[in-house]
BALOBA-1460 file (C-alpha; in Angstrom, 3 decimals):
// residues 228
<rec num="1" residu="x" x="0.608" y="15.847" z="15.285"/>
<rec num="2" residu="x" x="0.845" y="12.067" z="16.079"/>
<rec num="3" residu="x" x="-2.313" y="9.915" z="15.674"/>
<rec num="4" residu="x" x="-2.485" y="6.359" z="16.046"/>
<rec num="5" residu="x" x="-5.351" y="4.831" z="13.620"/>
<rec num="6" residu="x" x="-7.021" y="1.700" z="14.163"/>
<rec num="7" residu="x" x="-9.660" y="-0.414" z="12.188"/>
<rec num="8" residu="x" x="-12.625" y="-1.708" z="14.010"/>
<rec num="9" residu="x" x="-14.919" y="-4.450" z="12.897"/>
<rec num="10" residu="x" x="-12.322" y="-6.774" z="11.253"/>
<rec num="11" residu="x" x="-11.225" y="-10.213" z="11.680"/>
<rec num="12" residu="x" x="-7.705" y="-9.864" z="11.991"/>
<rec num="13" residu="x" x="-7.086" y="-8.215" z="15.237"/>
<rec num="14" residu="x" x="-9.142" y="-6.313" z="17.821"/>
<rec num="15" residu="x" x="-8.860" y="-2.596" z="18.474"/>
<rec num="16" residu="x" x="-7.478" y="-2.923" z="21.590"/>
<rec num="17" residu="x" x="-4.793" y="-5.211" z="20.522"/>
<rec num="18" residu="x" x="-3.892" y="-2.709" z="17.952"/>
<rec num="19" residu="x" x="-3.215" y="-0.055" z="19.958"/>
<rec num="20" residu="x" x="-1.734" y="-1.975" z="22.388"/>
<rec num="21" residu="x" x="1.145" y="-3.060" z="19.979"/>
<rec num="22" residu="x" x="0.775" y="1.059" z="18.766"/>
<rec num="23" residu="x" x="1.343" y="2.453" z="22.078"/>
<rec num="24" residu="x" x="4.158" y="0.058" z="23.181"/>
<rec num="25" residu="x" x="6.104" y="0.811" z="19.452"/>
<rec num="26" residu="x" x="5.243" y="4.401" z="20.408"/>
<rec num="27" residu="x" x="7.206" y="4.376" z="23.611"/>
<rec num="28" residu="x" x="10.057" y="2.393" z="21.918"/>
<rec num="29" residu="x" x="10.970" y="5.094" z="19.836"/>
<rec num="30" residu="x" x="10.000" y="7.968" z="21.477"/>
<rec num="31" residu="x" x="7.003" y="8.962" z="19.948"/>
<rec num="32" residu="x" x="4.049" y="10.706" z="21.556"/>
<rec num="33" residu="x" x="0.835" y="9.810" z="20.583"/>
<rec num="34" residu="x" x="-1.521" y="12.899" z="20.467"/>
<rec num="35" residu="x" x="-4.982" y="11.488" z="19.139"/>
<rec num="36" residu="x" x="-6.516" y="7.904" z="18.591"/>
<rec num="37" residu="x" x="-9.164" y="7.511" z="15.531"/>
<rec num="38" residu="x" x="-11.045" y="4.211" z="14.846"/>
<rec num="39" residu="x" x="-12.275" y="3.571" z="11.348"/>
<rec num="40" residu="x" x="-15.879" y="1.445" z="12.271"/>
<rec num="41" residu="x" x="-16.662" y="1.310" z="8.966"/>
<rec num="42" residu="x" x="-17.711" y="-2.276" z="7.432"/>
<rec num="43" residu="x" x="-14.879" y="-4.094" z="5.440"/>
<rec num="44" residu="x" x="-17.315" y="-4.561" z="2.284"/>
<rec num="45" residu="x" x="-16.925" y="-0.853" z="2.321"/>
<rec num="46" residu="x" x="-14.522" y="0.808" z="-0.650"/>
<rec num="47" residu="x" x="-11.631" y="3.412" z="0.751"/>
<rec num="48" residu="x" x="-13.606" y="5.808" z="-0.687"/>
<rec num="49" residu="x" x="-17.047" y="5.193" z="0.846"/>
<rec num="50" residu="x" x="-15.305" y="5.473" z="4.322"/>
<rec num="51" residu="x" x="-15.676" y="9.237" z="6.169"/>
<rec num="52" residu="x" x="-13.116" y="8.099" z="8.603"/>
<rec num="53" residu="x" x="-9.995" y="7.743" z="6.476"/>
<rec num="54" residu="x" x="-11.271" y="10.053" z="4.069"/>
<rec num="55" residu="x" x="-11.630" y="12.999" z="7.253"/>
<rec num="56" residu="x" x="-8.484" y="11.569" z="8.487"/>
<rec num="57" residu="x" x="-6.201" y="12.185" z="5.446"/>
<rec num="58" residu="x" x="-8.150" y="16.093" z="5.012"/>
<rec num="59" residu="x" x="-7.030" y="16.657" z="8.541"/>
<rec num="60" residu="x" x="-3.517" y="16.281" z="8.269"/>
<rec num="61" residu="x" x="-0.905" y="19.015" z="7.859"/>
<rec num="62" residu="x" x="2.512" y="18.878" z="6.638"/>
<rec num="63" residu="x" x="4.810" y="16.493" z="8.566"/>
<rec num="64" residu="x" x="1.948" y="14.995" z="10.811"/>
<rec num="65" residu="x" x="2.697" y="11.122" z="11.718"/>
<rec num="66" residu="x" x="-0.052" y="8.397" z="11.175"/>
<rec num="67" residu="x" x="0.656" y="5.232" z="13.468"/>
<rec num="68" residu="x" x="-0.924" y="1.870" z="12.411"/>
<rec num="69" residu="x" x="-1.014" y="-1.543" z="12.974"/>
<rec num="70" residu="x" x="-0.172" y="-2.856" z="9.655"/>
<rec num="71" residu="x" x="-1.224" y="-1.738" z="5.940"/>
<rec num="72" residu="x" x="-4.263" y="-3.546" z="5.718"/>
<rec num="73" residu="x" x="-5.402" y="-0.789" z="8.956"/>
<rec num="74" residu="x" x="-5.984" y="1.361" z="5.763"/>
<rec num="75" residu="x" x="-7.075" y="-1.168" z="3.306"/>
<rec num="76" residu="x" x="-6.088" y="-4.965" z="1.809"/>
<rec num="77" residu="x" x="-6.780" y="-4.175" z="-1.264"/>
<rec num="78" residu="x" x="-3.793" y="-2.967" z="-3.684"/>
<rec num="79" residu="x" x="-5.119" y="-0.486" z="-5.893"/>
<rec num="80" residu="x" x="-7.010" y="1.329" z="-2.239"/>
<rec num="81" residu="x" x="-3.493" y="1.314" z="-1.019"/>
<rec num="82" residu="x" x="-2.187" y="3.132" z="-3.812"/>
<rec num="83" residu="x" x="-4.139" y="6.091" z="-3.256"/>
<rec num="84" residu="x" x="-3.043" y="6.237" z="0.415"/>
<rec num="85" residu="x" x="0.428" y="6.623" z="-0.696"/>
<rec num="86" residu="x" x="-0.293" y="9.202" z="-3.221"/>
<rec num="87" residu="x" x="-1.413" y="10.945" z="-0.645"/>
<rec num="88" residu="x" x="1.042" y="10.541" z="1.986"/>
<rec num="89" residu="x" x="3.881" y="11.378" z="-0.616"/>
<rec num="90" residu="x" x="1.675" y="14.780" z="-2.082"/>
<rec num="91" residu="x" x="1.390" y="15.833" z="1.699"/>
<rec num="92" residu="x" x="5.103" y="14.411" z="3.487"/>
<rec num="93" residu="x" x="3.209" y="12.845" z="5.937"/>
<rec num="94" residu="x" x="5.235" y="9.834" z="8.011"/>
<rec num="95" residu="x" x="3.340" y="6.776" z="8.441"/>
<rec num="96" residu="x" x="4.438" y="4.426" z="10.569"/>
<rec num="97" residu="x" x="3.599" y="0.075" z="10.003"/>
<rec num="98" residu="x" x="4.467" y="-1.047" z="13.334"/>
<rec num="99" residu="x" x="3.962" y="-4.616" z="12.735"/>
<rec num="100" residu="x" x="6.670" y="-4.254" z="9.950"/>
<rec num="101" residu="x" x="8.797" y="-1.643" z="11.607"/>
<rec num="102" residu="x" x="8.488" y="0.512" z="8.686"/>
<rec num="103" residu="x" x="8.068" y="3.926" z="7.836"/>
<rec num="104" residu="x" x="6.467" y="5.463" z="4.430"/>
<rec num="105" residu="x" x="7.021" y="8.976" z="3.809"/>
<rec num="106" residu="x" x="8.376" y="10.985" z="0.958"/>
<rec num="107" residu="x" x="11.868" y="10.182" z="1.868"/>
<rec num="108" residu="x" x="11.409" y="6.104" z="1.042"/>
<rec num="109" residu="x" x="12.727" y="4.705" z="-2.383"/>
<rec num="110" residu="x" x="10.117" y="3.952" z="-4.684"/>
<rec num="111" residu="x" x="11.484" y="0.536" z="-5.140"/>
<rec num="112" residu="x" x="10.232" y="-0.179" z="-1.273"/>
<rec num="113" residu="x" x="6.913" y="1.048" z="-1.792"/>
<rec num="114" residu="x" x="6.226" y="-1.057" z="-5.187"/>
<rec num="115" residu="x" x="7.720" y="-3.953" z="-2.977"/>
<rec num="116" residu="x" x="5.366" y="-3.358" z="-0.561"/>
<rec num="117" residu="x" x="2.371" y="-3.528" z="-2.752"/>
<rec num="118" residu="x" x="3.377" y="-6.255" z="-4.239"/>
<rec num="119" residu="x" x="3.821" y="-8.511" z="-1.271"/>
<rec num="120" residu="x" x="-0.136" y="-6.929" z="-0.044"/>
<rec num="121" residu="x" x="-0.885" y="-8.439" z="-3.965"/>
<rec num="122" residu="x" x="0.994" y="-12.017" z="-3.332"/>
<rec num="123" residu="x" x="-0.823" y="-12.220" z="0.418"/>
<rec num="124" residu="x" x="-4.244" y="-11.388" z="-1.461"/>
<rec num="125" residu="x" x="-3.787" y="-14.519" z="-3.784"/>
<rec num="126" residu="x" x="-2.907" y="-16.447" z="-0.975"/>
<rec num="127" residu="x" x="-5.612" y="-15.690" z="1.377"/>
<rec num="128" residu="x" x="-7.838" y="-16.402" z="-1.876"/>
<rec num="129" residu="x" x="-6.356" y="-19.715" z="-2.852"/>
<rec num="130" residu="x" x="-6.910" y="-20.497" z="0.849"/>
<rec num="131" residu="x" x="-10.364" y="-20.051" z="1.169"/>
<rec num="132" residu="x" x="-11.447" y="-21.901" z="-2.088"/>
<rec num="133" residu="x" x="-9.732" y="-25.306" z="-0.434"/>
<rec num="134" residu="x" x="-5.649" y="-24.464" z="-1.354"/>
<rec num="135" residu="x" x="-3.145" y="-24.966" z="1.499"/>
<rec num="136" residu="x" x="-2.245" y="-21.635" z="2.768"/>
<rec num="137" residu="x" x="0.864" y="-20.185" z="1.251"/>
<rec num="138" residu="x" x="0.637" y="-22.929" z="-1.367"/>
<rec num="139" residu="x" x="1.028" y="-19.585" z="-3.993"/>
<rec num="140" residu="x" x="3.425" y="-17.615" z="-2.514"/>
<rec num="141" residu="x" x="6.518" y="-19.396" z="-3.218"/>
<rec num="142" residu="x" x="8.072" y="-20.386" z="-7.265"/>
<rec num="143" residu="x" x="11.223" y="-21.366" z="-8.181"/>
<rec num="144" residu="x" x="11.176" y="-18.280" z="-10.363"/>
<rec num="145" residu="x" x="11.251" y="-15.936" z="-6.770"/>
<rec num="146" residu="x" x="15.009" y="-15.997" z="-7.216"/>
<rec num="147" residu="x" x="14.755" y="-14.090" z="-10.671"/>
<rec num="148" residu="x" x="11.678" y="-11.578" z="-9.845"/>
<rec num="149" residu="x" x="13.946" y="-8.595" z="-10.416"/>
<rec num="150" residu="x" x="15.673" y="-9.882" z="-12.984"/>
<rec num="151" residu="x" x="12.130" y="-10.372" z="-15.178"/>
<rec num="152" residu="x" x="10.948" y="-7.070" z="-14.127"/>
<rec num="153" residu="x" x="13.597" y="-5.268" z="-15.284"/>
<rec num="154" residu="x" x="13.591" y="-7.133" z="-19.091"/>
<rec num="155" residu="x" x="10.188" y="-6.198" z="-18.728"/>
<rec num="156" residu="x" x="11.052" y="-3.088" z="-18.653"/>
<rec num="157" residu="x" x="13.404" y="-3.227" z="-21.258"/>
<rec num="158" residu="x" x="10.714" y="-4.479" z="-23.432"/>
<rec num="159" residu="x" x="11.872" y="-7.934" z="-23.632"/>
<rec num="160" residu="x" x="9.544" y="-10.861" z="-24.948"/>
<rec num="161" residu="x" x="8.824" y="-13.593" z="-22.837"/>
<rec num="162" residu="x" x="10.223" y="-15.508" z="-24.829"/>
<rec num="163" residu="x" x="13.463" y="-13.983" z="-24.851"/>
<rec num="164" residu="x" x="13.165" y="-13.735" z="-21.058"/>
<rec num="165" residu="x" x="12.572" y="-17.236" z="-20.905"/>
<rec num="166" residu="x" x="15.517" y="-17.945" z="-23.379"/>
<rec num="167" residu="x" x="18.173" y="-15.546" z="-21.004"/>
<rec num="168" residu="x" x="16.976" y="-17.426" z="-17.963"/>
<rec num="169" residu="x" x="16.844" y="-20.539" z="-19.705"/>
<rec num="170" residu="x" x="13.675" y="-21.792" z="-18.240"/>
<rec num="171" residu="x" x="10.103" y="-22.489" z="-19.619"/>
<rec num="172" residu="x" x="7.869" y="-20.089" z="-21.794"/>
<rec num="173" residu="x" x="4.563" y="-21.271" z="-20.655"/>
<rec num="174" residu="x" x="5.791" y="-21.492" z="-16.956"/>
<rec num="175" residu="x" x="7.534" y="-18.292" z="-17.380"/>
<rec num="176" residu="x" x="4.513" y="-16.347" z="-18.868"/>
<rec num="177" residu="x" x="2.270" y="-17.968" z="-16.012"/>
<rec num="178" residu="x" x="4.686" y="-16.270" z="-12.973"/>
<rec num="179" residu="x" x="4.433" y="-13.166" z="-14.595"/>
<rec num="180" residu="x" x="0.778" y="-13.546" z="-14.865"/>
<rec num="181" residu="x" x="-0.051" y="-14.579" z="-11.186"/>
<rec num="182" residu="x" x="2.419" y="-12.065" z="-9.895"/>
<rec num="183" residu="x" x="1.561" y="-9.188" z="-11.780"/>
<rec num="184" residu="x" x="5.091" y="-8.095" z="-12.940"/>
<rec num="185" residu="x" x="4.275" y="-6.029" z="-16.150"/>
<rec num="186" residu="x" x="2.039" y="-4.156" z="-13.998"/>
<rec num="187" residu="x" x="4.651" y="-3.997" z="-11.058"/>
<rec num="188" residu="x" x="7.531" y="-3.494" z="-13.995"/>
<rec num="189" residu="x" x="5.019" y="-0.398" z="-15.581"/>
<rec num="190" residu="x" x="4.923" y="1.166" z="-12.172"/>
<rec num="191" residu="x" x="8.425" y="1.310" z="-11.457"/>
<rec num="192" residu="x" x="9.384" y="2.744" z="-14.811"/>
<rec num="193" residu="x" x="6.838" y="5.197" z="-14.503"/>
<rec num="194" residu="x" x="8.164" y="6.176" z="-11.002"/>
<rec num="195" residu="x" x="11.552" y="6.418" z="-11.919"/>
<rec num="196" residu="x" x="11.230" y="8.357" z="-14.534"/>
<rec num="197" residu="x" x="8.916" y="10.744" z="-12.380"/>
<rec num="198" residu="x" x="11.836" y="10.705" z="-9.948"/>
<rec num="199" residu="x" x="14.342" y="11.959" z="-12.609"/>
<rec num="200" residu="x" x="12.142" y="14.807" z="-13.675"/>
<rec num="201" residu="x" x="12.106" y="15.556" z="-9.739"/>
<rec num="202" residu="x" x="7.898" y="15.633" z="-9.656"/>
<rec num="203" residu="x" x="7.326" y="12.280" z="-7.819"/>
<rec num="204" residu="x" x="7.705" y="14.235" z="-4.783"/>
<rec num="205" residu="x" x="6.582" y="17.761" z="-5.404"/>
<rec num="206" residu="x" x="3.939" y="18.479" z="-2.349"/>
<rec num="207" residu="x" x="0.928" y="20.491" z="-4.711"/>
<rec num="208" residu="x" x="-2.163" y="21.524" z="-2.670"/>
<rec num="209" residu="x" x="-4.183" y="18.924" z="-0.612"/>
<rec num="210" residu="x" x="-6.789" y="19.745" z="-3.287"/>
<rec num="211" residu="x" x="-4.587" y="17.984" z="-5.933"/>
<rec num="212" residu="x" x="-5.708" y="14.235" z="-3.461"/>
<rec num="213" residu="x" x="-8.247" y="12.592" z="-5.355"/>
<rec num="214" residu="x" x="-9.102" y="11.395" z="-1.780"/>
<rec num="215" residu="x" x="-9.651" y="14.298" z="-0.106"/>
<rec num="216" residu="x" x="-11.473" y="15.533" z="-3.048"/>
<rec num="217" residu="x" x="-13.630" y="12.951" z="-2.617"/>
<rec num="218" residu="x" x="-14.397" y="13.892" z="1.403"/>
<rec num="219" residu="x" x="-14.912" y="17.188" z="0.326"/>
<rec num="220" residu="x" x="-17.422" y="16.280" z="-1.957"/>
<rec num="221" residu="x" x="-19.457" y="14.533" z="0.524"/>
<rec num="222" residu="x" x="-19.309" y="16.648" z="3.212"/>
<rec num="223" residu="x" x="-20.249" y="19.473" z="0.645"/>
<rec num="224" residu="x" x="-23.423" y="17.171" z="-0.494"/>
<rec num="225" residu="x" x="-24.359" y="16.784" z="3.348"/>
<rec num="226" residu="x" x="-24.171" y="20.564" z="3.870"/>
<rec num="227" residu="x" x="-26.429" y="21.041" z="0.691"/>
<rec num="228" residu="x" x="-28.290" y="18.109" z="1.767"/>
């Protein structure tokens, strides 16, 4: 099944603008759009507070396509995002960002995804900085950029940063800073640890839609409404 999901009450873009970039991406590629949901939750809400995703993600069987808008459909927020995609990859379910012209499924390298949540991280810090008075985008550019995946991977080799700072030949302080505001040993941690699931072939493995701490949780409230 193909559903296209939107997210009411935010201040980004309207529903019907949404689905109106959904449906046209739809017919650009062939796709046909069985079911619409709108998440009306409020935005102050966690992922995990909202019935809407949570009865979305229960619903879905093997191989069933989610179309959205863009990530932040599902949620802003980084660590909210995460989940999603444990969940997609437990259940090989294709979801497709429109805006981006991507699509996230068990099949994409795990490089792409960490990518991904780091640029939702970088935007985050941005829109922050913004609000308290910086000039927008005023964070999202350093003239360390060029060696991001350079420093992640001495990361994960353990270096210092120190030592990173003496192979690159560039400041300490600044250095430890970048990796600071960017969250790299977090973003360097990730990868290892999803690489080295890859190798043992279990970052993949589809276990029961119990296994979702997601759809646990859905379960758990409709089971307290029932007993309710």
């Amino acid at each position: 099944m193909v559903i296209a999901f939107l997210r009411g009450r935010n201040k980004l873009l309207s529903t019907s603008s949404q689905q109106e970039f959904i449906i046209d991406y739809a017919k650009k590629h062939g796709i046909a759009i069985k079911m619409t949901e709108i998440d009306n939750d409020l935005s102050s809400k966690t992922l995990e507070n909202r019935k809407t995703p949570l009865h979305l993600l229960d619903s879905l069987k093997l191989g069933d396509t989610i179309l959205i808008y863009d990530l932040w459909v599902f949620s802003p927020k980084v660590g909210e995002l995460a989940k999603v995609f444990d969940c997609i990859l437990r259940h090989d379910i294709n979801v497709h960002v429109c805006k981006q012209k991507i699509i996230i499924n068990s099949k994409m390298p795990s490089g792409v995804l960490i990518n991904l949540l780091s640029q939702q991280r970088e935007k985050n810090l941005v829109d922050k900085n913004s609000s308290m008075g910086r000039p927008k985008g005023s964070f999202s550019k350093s003239k360390f950029d060029k060696y991001k995946s350079q420093i992640v991977t001495m990361i994960q080799e353990e270096l210092s940063v120190s030592e990173i700072a003496k192979r690159l030949k560039i400041s300490r302080s600044s250095l430890k800073d970048y990796i600071n505001s960017r969250s790299l040993k977090e973003i360097a941690l990730s990868k290892e640890n999803q690489e080295q699931t890859q190798e043992t072939e279990q970052l993949f493995v589809l276990p029961s839609p119990d296994e979702c701490p997601l759809i646990e949780k859905n379960k758990k409230i409709r089971k307290d409404i029932q007993n309710g």
